[in-house]
C-alpha positions in Angstrom: 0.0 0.0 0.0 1.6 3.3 -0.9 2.1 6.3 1.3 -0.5 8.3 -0.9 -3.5 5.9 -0.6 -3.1 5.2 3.3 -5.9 6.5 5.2 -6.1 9.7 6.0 -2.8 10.3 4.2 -1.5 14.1 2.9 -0.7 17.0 5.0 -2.8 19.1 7.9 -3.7 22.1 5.7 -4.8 19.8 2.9 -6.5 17.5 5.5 -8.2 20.6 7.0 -9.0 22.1 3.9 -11.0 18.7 2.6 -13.0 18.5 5.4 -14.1 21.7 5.7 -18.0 22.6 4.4 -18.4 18.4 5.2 -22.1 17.7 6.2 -22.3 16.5 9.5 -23.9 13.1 8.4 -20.9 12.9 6.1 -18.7 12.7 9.4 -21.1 11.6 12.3 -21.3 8.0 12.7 -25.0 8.3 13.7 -25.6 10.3 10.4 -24.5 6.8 8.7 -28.0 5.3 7.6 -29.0 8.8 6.0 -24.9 9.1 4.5 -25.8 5.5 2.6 -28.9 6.7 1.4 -27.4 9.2 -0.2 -25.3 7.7 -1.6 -27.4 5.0 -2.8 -29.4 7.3 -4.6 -26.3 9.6 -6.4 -24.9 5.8 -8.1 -27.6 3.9 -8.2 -27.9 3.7 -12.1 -24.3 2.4 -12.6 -24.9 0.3 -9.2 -28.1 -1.5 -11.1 -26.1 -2.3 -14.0 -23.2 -3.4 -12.9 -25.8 -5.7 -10.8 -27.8 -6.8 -13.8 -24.6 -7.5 -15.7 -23.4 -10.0 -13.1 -26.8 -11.8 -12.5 -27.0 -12.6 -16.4 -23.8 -13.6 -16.6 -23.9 -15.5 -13.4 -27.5 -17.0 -14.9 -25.5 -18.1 -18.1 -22.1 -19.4 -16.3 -25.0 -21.7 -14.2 -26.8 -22.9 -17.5 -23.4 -23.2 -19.2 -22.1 -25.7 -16.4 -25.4 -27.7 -16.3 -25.2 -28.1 -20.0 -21.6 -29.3 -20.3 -22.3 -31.8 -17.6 -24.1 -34.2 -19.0 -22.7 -36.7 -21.6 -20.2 -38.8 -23.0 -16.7 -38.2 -21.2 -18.4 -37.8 -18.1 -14.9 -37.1 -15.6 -13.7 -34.3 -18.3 -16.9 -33.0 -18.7 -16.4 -32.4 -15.2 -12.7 -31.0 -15.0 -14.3 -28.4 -17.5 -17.2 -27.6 -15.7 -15.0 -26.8 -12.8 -13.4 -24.1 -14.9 -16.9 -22.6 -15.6 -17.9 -22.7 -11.7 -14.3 -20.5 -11.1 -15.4 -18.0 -14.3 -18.5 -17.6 -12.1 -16.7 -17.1 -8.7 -14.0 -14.5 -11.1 -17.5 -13.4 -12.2 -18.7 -12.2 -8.9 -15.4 -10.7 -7.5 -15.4 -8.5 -10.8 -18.8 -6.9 -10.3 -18.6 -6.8 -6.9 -15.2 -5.0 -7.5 -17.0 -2.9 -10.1 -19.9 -1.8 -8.0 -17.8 -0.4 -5.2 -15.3 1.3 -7.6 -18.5 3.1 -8.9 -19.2 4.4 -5.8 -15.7 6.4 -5.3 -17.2 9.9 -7.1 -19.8 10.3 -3.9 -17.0 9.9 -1.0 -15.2 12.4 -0.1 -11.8 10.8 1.3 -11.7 10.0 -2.2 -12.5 14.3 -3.7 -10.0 15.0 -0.7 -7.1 12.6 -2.6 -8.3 13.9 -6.0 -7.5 18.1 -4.6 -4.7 16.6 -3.3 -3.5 15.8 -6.8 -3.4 11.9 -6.9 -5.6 10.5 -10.1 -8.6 8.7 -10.1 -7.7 5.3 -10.3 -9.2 3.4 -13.3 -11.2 0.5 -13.0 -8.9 -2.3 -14.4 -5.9 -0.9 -12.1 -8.3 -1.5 -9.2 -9.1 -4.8 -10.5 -5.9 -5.7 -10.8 -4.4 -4.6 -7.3 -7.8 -6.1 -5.6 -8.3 -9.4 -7.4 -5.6 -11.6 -6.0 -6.4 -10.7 -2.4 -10.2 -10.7 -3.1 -9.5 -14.8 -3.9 -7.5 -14.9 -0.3 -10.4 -13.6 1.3 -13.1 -15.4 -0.5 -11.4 -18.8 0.1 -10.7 -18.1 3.5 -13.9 -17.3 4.8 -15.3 -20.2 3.1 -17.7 -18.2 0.9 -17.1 -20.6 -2.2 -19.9 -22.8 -0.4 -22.6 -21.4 -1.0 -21.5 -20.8 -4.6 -21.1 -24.4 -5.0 -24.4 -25.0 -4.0 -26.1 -22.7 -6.3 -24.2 -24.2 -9.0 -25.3 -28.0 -7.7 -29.0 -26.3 -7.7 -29.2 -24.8 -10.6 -27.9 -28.4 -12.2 -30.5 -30.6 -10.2 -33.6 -28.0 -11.8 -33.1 -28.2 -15.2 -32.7 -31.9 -14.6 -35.1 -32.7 -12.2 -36.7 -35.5 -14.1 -33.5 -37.6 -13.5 -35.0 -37.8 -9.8 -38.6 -38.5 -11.0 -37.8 -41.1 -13.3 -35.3 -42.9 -10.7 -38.0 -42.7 -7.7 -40.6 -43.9 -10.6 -38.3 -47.2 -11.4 -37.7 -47.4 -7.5 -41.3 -47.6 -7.1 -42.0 -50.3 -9.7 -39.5 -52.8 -8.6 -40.8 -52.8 -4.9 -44.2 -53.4 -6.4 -42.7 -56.3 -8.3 -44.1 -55.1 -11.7 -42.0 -56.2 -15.0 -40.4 -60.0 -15.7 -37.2 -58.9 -14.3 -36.5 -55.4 -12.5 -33.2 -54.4 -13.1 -31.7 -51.9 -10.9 -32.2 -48.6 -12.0 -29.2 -45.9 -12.7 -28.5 -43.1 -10.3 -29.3 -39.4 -11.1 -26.3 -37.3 -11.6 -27.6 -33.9 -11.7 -26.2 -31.8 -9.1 -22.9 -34.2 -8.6 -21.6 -31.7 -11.7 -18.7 -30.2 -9.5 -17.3 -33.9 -8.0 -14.3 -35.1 -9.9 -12.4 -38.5 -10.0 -9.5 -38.2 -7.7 -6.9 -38.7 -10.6 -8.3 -36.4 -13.0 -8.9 -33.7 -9.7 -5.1 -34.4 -8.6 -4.0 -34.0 -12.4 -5.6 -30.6 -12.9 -4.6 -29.8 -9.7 -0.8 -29.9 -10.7 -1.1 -28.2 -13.3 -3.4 -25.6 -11.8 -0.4 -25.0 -9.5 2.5 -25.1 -11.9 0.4 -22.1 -13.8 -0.1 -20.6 -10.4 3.7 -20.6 -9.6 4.6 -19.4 -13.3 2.5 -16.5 -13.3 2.7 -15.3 -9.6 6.4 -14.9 -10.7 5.9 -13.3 -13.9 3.4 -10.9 -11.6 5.9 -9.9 -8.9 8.4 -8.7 -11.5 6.2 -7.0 -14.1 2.6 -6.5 -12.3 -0.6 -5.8 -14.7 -3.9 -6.7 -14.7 -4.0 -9.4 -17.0 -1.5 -11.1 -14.8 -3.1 -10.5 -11.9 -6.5 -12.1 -13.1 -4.3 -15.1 -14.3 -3.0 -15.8 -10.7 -6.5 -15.6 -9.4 -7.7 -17.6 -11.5 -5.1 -20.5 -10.9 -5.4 -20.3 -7.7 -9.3 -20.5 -7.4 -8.9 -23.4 -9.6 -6.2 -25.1 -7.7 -7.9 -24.8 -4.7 -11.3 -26.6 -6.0 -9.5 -29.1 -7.7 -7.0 -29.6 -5.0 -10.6 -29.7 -2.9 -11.7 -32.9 -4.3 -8.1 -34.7 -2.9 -8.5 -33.0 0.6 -12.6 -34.4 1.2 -10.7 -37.7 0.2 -7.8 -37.4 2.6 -9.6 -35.8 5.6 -12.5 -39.3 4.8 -9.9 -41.6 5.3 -8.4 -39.9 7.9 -11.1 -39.4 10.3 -12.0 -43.3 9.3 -8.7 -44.0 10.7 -8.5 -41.9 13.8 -11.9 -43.0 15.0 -10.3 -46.6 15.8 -7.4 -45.4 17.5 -7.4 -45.7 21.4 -6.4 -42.5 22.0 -9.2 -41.0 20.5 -11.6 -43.1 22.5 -9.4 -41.6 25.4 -9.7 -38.5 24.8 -13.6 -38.5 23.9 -14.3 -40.4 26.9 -12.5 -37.7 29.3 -13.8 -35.2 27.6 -17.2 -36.6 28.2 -16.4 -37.2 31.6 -14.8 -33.6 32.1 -18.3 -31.6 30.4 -20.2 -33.9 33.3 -18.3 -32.6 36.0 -17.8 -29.0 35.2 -21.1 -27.3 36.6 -22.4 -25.2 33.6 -20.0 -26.6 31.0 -22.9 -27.9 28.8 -25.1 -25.2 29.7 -22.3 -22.3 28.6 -21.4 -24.4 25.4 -24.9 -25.0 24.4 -25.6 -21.2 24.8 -22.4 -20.1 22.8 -23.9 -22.7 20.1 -26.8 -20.8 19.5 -25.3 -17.1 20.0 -22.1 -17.9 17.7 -23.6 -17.5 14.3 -26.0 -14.5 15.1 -22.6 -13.2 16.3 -20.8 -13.9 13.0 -23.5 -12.8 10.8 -24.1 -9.2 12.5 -20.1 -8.5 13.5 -17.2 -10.6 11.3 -19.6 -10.5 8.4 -19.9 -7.1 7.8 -16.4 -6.2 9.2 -15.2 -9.0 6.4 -17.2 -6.7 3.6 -15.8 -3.5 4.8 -12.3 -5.4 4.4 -13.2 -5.3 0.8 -14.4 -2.0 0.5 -11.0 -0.7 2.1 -9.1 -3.0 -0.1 -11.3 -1.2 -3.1 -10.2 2.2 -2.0 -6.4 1.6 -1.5 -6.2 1.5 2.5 -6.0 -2.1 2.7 -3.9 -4.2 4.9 -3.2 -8.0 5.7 -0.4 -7.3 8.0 -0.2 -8.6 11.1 1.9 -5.7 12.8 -0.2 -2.5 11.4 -2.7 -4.1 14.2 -0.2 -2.8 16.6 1.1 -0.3 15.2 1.7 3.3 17.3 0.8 1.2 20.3 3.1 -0.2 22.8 3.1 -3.2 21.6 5.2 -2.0 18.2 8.5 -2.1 19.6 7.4 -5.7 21.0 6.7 -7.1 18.2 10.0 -5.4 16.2 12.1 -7.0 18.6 10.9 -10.5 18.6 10.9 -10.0 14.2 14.3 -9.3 14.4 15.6 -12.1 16.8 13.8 -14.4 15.5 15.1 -16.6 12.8 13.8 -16.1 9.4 13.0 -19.7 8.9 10.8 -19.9 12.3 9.0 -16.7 10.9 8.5 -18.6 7.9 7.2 -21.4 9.9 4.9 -19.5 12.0 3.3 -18.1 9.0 2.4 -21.3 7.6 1.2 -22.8 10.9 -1.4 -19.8 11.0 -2.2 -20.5 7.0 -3.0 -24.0 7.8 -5.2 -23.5 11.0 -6.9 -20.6 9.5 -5.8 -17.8 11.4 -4.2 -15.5 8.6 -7.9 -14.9 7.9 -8.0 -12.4 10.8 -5.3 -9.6 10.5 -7.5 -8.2 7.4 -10.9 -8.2 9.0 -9.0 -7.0 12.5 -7.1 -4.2 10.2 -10.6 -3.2 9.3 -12.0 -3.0 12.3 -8.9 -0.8 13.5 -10.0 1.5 10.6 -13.4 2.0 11.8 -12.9 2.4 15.5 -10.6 5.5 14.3 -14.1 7.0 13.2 -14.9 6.3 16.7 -16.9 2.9 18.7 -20.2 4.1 17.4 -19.3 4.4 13.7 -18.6 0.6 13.6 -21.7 -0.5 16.6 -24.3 1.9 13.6 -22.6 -0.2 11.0 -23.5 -3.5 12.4 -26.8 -2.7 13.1 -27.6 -1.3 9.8 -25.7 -4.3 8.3 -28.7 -6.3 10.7 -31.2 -4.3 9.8 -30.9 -4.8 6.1 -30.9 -8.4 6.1 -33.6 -8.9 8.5 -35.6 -6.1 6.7 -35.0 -7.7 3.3 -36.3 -11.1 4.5 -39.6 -9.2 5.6 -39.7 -7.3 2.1 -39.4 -10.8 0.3 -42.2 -12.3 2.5 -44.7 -9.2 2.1 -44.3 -9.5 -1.5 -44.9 -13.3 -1.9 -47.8 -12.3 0.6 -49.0 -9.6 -1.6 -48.9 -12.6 -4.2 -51.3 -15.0 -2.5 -50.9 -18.4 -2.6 -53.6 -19.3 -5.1 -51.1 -20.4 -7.6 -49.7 -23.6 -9.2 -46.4 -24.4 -8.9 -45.1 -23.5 -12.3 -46.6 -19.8 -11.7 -44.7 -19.7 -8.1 -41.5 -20.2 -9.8 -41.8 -17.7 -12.8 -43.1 -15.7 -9.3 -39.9 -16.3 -7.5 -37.7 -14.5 -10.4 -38.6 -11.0 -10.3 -38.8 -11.0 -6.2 -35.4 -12.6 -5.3 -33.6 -10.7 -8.2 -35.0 -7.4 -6.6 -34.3 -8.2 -3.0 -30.9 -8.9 -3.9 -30.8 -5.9 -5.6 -31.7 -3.8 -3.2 -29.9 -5.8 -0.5 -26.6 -5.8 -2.5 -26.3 -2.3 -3.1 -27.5 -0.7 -0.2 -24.7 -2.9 1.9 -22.2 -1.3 -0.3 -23.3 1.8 0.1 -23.2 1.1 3.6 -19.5 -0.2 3.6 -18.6 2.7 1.6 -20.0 4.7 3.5 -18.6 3.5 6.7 -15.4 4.1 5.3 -15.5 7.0 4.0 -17.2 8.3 7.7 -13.3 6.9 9.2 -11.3 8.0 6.7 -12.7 11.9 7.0 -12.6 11.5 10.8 -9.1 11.0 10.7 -8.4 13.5 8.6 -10.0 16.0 10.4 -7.6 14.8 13.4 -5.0 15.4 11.5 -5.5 18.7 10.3 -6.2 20.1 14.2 -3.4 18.0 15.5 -0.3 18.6 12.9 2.0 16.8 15.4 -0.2 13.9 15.9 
């Protein structure tokens, strides 16, 4: 991240000068809600196209995969259907990329950097700074599931009758009719995106030799073309590589469940959640509270991680967390007598147990609380107020529908209302994510311009 895009960057009299004649819900946290409404409504033309854009060419990715599923050659049918399902995911990141980038005219961090005589960055230099760590995000949150299933969903409707003609066969040799029953064949609609180990483990190598090639072509010359290559490969490596590790981690939890020590341990386990008074009681309650808790806070702070990574003050470092805090010179120390190969090893041990997935999302949070507590408290609650209130939009308008319709007529129903409650949904969270950042970013400009020593 360069000097010139880091938040709140240029000098006190410029910082001052941007800032002043700001609206107060421009820089009050509690003036958030109204800030993303106005927003909303200044890009909401480019926002609905960019939207459209990526829903028809999500709709013809899905149709495209289905399609190519389905006939002779089944296995490399397959290992090219796979490469449709990561165009989709690519897909996604672009417009999602796009949508944001069309917000940057109505913030003002972004009119203060263009006064203070930085360009407007185009779209494709966006992309191409923001695509690579857009795929480290995507893959580590785990979000690829329920792009998977869509894509298994889609498959299984257009070829629904598989399932009605295997029940119907079902049916008729339990009832004994026909000479000889023979055993009918399984449906394979919506198994579109599982592979044959060795052809899974073959594109897999090569997904990576690509991914090694390029990545070192990228660090040497950059570009956007070769950024978008890397992402690519390594989206593809990683569901490829994907059907090897559901094998592995099979026959490995196969093999630890007859091993003694894992009957130890379960049974002493068991025997230490009896004992503790309100062990079971505590771990049931966290159960339930845990994913209202993800969905209202890490959610939201994980989408603002991309909106910051949009604008250009984005960072997966583990030390900006503590920087200008005490901790700083703690940390410096310990990086420099610390052998390079046991940093090196501690930064694959937190790879591998998913904890490299924080430092962004903590980053981000870090950037909000500069705007102040409340900013990021509003942020949640209007990221928890647009979800639930899009779930009650889509009900009233099924309940403005009626139910006094056949199941064909539900269906062609269903279009138009999910595509405009994701519509709505979609952009206003931007908005809101935007907004939130631009809310910081201002803030801490305005600190800077009072407090020239700070």
């Amino acid at each position: 991240m360069s000097e010139s895009m880091a938040l709140g960057a240029g000098s006190p009299r410029a910082a001052a000068h941007a800032t002043t004649g700001v609206r107060w819900w421009r820089r009050s946290a509690y003036g958030l809600p109204l800030y993303t409404l106005a927003i909303w409504t200044r890009c909401l033309v480019p926002l609905v196209l960019w939207f459209t854009v990526g829903k028809l060419g999500r709709f013809g990715l899905l149709v495209a995969g289905s399609e190519l599923s389905h006939g002779s050659f089944r296995q490399w049918r397959l290992a090219g259907v796979m490469l449709v399902f990561v165009a989709m995911v690519m897909l996604g990141m672009v417009v999602t990329v796009g949508m944001l980038h069309s917000l940057r005219g109505a913030l003002t961090e972004l009119r203060a950097r263009r006064e203070e005589g930085e360009r407007d960055e185009p779209l494709s230099a966006g992309l191409g700074r923001a695509i690579i760590v857009f795929v480290a995000i995507y893959l580590a949150w785990g979000w690829q599931t329920a792009d998977a299933r869509d894509f298994a969903d889609a498959d299984m409707e257009r070829y629904a009758d598989q399932y009605d003609t295997y029940t119907a066969a079902l049916v008729n040799n339990a009832l004994g009719h026909g000479d000889a029953p023979a055993k009918p064949v399984p449906p394979d609609a919506g198994t579109n995106l599982v592979l044959d180990l060795k052809v899974a483990v073959a594109f897999t190598a090569v997904a990576l030799v690509a991914r090694f090639v390029l990545s070192a072509f990228h660090e040497r010359r950059g570009g956007t073309r070769l950024a978008f290559g890397v992402a690519f490969c390594e989206l593809a490596a990683t569901f490829y590589g994907a059907v090897l590790l559901v094998t592995l981690a099979g026959d490995r939890s196969a093999w630890l469940r007859e091993r003694v020590a894992t009957a130890w341990w379960d049974e002493h386990w068991a025997a230490l959640e009896a004992a503790v008074p309100g062990w079971r009681t505590a771990a049931e309650w966290l159960g339930q509270v845990r994913p209202d808790l993800t969905e209202a806070v890490v959610v939201p702070l994980t989408w603002l991680t991309l909106a910051i990574l949009v604008y250009g003050a984005y960072s997966e470092d583990g030390r900006a967390l503590v920087g200008g805090t005490p901790l700083e010179r703690v940390t410096a120390a310990a990086e420099e007598r610390t052998h390079p190969l046991t940093r090196r090893g501690f930064g694959l041990l937190l790879s591998r147990t998913g904890l490299d997935r924080w430092p962004p999302v903590l980053n981000a949070l870090r950037t909000t609380l500069r705007g102040g507590a409340p900013l990021f408290a509003v942020m949640c609650l209007c990221y928890a107020g647009l979800r639930v209130g899009a779930d009650y939009a889509e009900r009233g308008a099924y309940h403005l529908i009626g139910t006094a319709h056949r199941q064909l007529e539900w269906e062609i129903y269903q279009i138009p209302v999910r595509f405009g409650r994701e519509l709505l949904f979609t952009t206003l969270t931007l908005c809101l994510f935007a907004a939130a950042f631009d809310v910081a970013a201002t803030r801490q400009r305005a600190k800077r311009g009072i407090s020239p020593g700070e």
